[in-house]
Biotite code that builds the C-alpha atoms (Angstrom):
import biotite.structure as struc

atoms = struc.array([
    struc.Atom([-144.191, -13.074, 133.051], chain_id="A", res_id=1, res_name="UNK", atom_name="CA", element="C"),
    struc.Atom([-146.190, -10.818, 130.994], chain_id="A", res_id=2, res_name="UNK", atom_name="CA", element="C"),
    struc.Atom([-148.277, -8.226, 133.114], chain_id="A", res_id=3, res_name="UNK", atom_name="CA", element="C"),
    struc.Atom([-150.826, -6.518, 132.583], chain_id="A", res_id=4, res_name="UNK", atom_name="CA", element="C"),
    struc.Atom([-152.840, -3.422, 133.920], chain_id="A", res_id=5, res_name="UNK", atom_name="CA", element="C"),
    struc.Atom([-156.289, -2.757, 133.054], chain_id="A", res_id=6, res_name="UNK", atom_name="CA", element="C"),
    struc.Atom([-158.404, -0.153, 132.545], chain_id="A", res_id=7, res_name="UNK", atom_name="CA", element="C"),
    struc.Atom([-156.072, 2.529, 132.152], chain_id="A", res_id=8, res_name="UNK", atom_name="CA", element="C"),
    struc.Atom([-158.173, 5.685, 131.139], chain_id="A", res_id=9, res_name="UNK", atom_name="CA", element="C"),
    struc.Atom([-154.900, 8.440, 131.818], chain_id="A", res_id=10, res_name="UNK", atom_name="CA", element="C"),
    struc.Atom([-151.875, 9.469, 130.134], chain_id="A", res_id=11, res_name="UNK", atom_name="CA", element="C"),
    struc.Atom([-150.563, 9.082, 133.890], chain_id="A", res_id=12, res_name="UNK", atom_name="CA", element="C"),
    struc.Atom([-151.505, 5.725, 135.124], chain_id="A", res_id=13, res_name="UNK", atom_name="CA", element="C"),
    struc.Atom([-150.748, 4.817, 131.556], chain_id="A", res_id=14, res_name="UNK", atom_name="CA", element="C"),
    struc.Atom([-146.918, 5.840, 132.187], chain_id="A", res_id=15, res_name="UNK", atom_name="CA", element="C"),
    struc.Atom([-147.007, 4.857, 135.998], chain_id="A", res_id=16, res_name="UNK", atom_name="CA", element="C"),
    struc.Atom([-147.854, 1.194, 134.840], chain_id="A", res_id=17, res_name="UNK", atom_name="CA", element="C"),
    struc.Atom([-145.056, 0.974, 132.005], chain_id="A", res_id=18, res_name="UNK", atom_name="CA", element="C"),
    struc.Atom([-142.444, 3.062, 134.593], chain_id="A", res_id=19, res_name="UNK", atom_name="CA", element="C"),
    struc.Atom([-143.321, -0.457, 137.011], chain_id="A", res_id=20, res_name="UNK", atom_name="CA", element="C"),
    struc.Atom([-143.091, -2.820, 134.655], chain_id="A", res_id=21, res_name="UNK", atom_name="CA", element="C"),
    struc.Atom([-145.740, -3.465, 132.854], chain_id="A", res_id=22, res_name="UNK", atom_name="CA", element="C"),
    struc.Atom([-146.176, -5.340, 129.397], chain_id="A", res_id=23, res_name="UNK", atom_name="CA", element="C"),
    struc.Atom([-149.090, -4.663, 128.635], chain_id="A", res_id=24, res_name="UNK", atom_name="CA", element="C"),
    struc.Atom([-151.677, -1.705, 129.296], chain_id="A", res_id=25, res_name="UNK", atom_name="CA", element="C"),
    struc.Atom([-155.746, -2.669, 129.114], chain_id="A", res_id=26, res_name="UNK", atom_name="CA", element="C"),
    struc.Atom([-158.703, -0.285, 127.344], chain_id="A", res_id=27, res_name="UNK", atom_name="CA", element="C"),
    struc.Atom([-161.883, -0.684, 127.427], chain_id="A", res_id=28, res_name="UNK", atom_name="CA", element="C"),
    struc.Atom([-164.038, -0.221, 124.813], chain_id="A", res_id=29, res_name="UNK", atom_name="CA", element="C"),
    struc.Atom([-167.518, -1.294, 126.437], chain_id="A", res_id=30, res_name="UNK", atom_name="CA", element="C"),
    struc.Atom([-169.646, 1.427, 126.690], chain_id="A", res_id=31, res_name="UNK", atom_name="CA", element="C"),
    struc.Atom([-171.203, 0.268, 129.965], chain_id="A", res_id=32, res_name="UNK", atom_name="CA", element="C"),
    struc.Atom([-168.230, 0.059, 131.850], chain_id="A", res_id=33, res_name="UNK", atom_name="CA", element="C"),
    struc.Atom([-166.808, 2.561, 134.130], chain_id="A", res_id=34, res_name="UNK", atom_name="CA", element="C"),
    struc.Atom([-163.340, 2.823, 132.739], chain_id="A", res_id=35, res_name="UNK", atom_name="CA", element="C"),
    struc.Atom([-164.560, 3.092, 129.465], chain_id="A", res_id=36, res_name="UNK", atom_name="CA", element="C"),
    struc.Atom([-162.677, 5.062, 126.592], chain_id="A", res_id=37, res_name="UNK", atom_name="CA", element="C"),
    struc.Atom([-163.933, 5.911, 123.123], chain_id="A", res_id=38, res_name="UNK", atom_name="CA", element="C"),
    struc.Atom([-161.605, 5.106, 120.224], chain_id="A", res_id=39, res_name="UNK", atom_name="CA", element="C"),
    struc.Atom([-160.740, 8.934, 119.740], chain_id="A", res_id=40, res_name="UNK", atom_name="CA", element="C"),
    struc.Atom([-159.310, 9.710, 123.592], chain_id="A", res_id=41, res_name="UNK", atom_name="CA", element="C"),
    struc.Atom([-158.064, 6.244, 122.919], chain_id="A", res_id=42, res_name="UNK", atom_name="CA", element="C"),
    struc.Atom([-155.821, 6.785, 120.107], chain_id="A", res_id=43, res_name="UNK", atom_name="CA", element="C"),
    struc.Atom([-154.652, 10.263, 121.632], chain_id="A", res_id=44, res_name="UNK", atom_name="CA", element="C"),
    struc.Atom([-153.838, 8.854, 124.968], chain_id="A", res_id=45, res_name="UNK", atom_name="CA", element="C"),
    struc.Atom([-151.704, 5.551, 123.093], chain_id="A", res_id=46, res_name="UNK", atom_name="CA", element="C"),
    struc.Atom([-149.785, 8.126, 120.556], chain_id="A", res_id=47, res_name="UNK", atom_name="CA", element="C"),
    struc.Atom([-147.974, 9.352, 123.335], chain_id="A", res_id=48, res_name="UNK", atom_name="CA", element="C"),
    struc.Atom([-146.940, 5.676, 125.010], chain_id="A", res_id=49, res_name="UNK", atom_name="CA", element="C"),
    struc.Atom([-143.705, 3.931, 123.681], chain_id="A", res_id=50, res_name="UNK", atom_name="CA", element="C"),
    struc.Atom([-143.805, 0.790, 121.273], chain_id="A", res_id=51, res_name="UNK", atom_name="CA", element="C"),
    struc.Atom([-142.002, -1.205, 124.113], chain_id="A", res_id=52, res_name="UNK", atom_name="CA", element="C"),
    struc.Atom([-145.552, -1.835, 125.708], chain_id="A", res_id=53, res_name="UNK", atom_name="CA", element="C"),
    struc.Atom([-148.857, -4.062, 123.931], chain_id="A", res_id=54, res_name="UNK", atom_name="CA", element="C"),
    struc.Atom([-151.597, -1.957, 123.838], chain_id="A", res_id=55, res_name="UNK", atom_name="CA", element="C"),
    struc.Atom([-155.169, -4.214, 124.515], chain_id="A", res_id=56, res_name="UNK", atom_name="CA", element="C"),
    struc.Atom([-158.485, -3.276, 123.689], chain_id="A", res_id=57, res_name="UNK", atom_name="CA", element="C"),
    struc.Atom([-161.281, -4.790, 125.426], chain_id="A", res_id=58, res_name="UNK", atom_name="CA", element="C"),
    struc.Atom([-164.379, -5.442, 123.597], chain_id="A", res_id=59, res_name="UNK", atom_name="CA", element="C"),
    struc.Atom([-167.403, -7.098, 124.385], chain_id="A", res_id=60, res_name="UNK", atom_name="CA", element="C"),
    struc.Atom([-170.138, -8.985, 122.245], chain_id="A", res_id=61, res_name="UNK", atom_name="CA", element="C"),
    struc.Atom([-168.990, -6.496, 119.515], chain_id="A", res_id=62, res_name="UNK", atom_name="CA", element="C"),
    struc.Atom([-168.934, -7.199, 115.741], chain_id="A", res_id=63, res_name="UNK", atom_name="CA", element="C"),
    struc.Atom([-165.786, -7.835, 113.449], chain_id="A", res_id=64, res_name="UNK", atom_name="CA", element="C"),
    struc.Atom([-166.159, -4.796, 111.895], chain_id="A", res_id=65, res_name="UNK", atom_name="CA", element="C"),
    struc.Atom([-166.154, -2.429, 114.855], chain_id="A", res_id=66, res_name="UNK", atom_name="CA", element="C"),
    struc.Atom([-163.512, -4.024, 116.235], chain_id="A", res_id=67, res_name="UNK", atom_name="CA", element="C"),
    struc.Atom([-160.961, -3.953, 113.414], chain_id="A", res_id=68, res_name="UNK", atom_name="CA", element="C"),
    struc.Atom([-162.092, -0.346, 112.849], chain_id="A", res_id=69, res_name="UNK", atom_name="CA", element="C"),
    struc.Atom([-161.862, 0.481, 116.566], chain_id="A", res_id=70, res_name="UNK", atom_name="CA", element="C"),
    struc.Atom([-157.868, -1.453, 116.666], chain_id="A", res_id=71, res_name="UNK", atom_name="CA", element="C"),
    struc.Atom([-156.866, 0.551, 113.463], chain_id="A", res_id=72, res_name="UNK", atom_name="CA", element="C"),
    struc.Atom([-158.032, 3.836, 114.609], chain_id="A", res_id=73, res_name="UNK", atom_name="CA", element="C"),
    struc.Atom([-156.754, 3.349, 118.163], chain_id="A", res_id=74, res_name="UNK", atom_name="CA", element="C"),
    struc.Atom([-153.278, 2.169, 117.021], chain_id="A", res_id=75, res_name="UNK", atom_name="CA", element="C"),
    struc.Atom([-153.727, -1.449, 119.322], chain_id="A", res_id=76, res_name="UNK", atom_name="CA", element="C"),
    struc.Atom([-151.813, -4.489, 119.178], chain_id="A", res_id=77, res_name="UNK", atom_name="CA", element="C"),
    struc.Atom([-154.316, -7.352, 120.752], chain_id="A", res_id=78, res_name="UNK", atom_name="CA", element="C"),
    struc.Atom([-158.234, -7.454, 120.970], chain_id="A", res_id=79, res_name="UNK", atom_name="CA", element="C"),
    struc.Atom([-159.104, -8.826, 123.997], chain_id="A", res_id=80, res_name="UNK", atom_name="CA", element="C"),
    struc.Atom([-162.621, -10.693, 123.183], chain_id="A", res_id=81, res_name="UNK", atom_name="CA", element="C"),
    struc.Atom([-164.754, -10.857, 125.789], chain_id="A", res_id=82, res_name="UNK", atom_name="CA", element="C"),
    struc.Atom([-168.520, -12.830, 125.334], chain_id="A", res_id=83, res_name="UNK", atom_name="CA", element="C"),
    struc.Atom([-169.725, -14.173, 121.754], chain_id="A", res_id=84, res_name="UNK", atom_name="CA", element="C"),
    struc.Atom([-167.172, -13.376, 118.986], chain_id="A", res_id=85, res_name="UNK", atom_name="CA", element="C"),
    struc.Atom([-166.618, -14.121, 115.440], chain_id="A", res_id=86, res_name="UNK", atom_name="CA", element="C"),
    struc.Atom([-163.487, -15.339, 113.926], chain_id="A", res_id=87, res_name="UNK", atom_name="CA", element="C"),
    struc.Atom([-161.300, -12.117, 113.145], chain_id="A", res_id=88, res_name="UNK", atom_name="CA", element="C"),
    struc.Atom([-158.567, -12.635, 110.645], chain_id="A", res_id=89, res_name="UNK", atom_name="CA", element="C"),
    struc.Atom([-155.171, -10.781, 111.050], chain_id="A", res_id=90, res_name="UNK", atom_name="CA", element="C"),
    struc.Atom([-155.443, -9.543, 114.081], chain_id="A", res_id=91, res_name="UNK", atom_name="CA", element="C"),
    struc.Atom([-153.726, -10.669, 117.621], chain_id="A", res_id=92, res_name="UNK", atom_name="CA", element="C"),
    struc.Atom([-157.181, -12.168, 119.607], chain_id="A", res_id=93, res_name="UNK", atom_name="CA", element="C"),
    struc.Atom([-156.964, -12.998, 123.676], chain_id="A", res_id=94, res_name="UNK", atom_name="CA", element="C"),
    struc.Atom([-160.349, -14.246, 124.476], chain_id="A", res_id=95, res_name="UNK", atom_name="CA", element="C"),
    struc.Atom([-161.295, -13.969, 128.213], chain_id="A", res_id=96, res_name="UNK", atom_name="CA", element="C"),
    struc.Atom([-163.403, -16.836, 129.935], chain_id="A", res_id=97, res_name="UNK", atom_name="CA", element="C"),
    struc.Atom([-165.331, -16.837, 132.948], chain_id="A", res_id=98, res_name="UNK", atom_name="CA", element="C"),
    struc.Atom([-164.157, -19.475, 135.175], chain_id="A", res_id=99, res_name="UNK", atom_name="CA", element="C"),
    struc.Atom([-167.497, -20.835, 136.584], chain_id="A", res_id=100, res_name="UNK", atom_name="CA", element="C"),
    struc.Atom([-168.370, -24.232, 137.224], chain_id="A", res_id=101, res_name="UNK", atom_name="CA", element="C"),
    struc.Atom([-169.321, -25.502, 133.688], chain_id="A", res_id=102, res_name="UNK", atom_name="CA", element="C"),
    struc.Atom([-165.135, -24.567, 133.228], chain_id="A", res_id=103, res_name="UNK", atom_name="CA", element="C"),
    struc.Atom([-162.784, -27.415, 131.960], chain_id="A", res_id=104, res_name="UNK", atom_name="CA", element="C"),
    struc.Atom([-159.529, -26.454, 130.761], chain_id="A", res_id=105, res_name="UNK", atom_name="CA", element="C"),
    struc.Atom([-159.023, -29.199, 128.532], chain_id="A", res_id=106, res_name="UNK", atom_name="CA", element="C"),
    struc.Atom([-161.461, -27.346, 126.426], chain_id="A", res_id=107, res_name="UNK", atom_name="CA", element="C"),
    struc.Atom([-159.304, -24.269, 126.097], chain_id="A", res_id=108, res_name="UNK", atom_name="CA", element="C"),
    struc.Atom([-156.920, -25.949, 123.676], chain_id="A", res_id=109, res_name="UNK", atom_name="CA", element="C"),
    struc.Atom([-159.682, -25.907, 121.186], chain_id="A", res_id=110, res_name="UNK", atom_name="CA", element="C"),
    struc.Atom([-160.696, -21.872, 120.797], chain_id="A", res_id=111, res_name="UNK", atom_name="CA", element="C"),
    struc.Atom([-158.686, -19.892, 118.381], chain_id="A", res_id=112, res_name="UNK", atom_name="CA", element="C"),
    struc.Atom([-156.398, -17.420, 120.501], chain_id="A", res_id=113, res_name="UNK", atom_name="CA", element="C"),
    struc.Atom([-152.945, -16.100, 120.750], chain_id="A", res_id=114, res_name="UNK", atom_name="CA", element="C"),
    struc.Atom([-153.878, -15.908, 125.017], chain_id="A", res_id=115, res_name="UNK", atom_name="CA", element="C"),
    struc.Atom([-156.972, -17.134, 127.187], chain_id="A", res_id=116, res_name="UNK", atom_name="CA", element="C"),
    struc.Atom([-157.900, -14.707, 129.559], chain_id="A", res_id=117, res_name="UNK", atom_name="CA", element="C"),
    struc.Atom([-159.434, -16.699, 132.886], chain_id="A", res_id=118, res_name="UNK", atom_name="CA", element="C"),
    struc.Atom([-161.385, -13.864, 134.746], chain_id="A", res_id=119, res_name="UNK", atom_name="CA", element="C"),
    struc.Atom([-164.096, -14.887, 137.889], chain_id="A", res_id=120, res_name="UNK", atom_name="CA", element="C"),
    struc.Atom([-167.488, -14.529, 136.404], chain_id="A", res_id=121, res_name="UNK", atom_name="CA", element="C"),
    struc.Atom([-168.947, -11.320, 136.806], chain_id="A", res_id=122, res_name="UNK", atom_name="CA", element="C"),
    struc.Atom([-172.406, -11.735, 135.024], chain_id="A", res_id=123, res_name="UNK", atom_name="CA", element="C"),
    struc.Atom([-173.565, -8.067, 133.230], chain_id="A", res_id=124, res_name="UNK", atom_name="CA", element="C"),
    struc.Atom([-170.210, -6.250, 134.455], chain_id="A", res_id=125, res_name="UNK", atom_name="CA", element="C"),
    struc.Atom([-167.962, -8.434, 132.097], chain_id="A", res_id=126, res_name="UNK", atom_name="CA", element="C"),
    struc.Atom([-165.049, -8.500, 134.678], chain_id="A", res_id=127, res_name="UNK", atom_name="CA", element="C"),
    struc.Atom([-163.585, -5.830, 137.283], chain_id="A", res_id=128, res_name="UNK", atom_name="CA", element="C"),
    struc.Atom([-164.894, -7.102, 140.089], chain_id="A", res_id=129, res_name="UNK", atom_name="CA", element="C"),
    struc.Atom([-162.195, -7.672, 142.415], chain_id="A", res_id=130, res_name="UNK", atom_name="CA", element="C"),
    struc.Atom([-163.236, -11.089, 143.108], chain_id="A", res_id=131, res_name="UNK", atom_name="CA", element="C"),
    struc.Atom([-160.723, -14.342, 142.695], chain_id="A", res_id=132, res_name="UNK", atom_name="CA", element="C"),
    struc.Atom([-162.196, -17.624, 141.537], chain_id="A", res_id=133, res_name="UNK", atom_name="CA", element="C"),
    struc.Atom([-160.259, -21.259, 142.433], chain_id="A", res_id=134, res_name="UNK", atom_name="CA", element="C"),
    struc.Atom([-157.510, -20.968, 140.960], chain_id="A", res_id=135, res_name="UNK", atom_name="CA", element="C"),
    struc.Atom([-157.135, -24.977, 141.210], chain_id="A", res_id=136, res_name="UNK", atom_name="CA", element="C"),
    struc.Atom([-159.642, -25.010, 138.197], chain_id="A", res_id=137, res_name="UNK", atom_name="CA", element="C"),
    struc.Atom([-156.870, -23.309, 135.807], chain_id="A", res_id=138, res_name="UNK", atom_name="CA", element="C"),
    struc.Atom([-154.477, -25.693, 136.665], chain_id="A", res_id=139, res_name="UNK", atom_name="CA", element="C"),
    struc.Atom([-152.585, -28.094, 135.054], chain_id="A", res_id=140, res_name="UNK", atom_name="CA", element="C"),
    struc.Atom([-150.888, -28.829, 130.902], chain_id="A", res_id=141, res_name="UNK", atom_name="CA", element="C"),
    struc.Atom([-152.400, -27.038, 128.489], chain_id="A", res_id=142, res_name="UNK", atom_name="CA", element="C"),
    struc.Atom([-151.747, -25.833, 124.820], chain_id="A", res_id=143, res_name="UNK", atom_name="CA", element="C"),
    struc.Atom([-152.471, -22.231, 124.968], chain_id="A", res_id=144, res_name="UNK", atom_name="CA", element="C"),
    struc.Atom([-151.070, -19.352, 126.634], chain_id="A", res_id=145, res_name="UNK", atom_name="CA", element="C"),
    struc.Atom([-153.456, -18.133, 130.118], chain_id="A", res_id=146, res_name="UNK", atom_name="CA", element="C"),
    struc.Atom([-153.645, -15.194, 131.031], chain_id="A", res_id=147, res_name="UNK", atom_name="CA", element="C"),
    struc.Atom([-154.807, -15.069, 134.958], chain_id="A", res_id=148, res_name="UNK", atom_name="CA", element="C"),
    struc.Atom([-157.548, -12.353, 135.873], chain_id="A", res_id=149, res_name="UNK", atom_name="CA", element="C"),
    struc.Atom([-160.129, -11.765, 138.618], chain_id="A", res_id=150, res_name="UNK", atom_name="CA", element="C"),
    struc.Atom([-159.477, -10.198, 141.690], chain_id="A", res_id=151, res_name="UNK", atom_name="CA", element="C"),
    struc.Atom([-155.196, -10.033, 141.583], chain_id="A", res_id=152, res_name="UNK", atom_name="CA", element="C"),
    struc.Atom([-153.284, -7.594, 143.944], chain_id="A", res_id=153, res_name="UNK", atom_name="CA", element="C"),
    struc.Atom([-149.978, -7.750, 145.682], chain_id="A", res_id=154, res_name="UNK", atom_name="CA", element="C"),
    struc.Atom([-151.331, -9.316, 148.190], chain_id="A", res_id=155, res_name="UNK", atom_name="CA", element="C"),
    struc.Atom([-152.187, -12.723, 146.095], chain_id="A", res_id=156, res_name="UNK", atom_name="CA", element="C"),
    struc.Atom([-150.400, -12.770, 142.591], chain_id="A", res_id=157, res_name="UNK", atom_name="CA", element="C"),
    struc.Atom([-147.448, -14.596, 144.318], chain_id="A", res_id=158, res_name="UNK", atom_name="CA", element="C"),
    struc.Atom([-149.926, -16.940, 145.519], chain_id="A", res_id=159, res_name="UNK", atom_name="CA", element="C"),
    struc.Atom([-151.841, -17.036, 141.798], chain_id="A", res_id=160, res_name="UNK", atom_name="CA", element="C"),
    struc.Atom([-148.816, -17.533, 139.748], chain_id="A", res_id=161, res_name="UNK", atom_name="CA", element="C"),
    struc.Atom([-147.084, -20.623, 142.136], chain_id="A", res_id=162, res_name="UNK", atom_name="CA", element="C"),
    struc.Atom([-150.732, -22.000, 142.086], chain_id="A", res_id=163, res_name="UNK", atom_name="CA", element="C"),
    struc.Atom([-151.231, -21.744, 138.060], chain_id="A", res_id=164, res_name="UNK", atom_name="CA", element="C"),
    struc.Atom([-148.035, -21.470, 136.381], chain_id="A", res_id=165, res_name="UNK", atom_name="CA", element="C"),
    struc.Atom([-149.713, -18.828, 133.480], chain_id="A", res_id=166, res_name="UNK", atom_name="CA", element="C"),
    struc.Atom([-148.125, -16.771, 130.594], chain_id="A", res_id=167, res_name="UNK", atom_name="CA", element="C"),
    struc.Atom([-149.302, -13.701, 132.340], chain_id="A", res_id=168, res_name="UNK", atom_name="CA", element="C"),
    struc.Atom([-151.271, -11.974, 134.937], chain_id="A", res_id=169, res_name="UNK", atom_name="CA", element="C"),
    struc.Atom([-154.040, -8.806, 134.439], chain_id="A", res_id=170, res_name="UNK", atom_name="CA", element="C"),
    struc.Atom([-155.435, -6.840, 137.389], chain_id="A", res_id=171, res_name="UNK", atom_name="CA", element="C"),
    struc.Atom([-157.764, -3.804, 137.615], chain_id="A", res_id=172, res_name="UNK", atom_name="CA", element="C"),
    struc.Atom([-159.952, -2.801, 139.905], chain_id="A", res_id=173, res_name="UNK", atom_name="CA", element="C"),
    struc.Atom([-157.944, -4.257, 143.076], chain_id="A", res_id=174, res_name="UNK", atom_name="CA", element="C"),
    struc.Atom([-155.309, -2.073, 142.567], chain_id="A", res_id=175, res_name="UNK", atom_name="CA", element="C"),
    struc.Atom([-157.783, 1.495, 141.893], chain_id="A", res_id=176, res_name="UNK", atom_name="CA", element="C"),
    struc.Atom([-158.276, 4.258, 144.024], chain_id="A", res_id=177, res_name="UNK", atom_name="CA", element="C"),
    struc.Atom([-161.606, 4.381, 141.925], chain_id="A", res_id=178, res_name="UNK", atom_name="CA", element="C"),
    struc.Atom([-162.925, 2.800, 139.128], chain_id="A", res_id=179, res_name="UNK", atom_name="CA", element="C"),
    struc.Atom([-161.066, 4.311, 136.124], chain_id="A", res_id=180, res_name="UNK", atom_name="CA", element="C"),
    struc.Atom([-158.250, 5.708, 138.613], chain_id="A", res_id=181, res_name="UNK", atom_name="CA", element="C"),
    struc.Atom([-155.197, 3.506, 139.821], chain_id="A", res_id=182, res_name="UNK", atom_name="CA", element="C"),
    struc.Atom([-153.912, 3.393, 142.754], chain_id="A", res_id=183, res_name="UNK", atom_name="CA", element="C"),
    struc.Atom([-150.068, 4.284, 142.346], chain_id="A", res_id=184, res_name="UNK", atom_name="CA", element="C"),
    struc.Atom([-149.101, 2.936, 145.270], chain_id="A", res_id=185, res_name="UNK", atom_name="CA", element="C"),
    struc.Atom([-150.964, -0.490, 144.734], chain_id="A", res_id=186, res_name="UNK", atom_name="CA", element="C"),
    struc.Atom([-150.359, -0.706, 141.444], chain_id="A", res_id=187, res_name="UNK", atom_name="CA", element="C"),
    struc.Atom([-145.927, -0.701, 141.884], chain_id="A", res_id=188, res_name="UNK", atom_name="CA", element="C"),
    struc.Atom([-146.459, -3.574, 144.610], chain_id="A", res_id=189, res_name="UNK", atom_name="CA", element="C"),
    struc.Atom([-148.215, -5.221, 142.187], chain_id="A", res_id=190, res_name="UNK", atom_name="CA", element="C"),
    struc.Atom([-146.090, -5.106, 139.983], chain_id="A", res_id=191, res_name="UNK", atom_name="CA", element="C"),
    struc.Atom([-143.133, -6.050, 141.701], chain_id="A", res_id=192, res_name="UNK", atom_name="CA", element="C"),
    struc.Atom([-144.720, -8.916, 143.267], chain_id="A", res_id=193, res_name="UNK", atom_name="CA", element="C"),
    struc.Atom([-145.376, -10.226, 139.964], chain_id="A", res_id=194, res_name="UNK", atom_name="CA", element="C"),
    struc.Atom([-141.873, -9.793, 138.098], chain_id="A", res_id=195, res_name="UNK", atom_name="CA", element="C"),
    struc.Atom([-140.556, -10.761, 141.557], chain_id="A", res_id=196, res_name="UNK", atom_name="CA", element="C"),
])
């Protein structure tokens, strides 16, 4: 199960997160949001993680350009694409979809991804609410690797995975103490109740 914490703005939720388990470690490169990180703090903070854990960066309705500028700089492995985005050549892409109720997940075989992110929709805040959509919706054979988001904790993941079978799992804000701050203590059961 690949897992992944999001948001990570510190050098020590950063190592807290890979120390539990994690596989992957979120940052977000939205201006608007509350646990975002410009590209320079960015690269400083991943220079001091180890190789052994993906580094994501999570952009939204931004162009090519700034994005492979932004991944090169920071020193990421995946671009997580959330809202309108243009093809990007030779880079890892997970695209994140809102799981609302024009969502059919036969037609997630037919975007161009590595992983599909399934986050509940969240409207101008572009995920991090906290909230969990039906998970029945992301159910069932598909082609493409998902990636389940919206509103995991320990408390549900168990629940999540048995329900959807994904690739992976991706929390945030459930498991903060405040936005842009995790929870240590939230974030390790999390953790192990998702590599349980």
């Amino acid at each position: 199960m690949m897992v992944k914490i999001c948001g990570i703005t510190n050098r020590e939720d950063a190592l807290a997160a890979i120390e539990g388990g994690a596989s992957a470690l979120g940052f977000n490169f939205y201006p608007e949001s509350p646990r975002y990180l410009n590209p320079e703090q960015a690269a400083e903070l991943i220079a001091q993680l180890p190789a052994t854990v993906w580094k994501v960066g999570v952009f939204v309705n931004e162009s090519p350009q700034r994005i492979t500028e932004i991944v090169n700089r920071a020193g990421l492995d995946v671009a997580q694409l959330v809202g309108q985005a243009d093809s990007l050549s030779g880079l890892r892409i997970w695209r994140a979809i809102q799981v609302d109720e024009n969502f059919r997940l036969s037609n997630l075989d037919q975007i161009e991804a590595e992983a599909i992110l399934l986050d509940t929709p969240s409207g101008a805040a572009h995920g991090g609410t906290g909230r969990t959509f039906d998970w029945s919706k992301a159910a069932g054979p598909t082609k493409v690797k998902i990636i389940l988001a919206g509103g995991l904790d320990a408390t549900n993941v168990r629940q999540a995975i048995a329900a959807v079978h994904p690739w992976g799992v991706d929390t945030c804000s459930r498991i903060e103490s405040f936005p842009g701050r995790k929870d240590h203590l939230k974030m390790a059961q999390f953790l192990r109740e998702a590599t349980a």
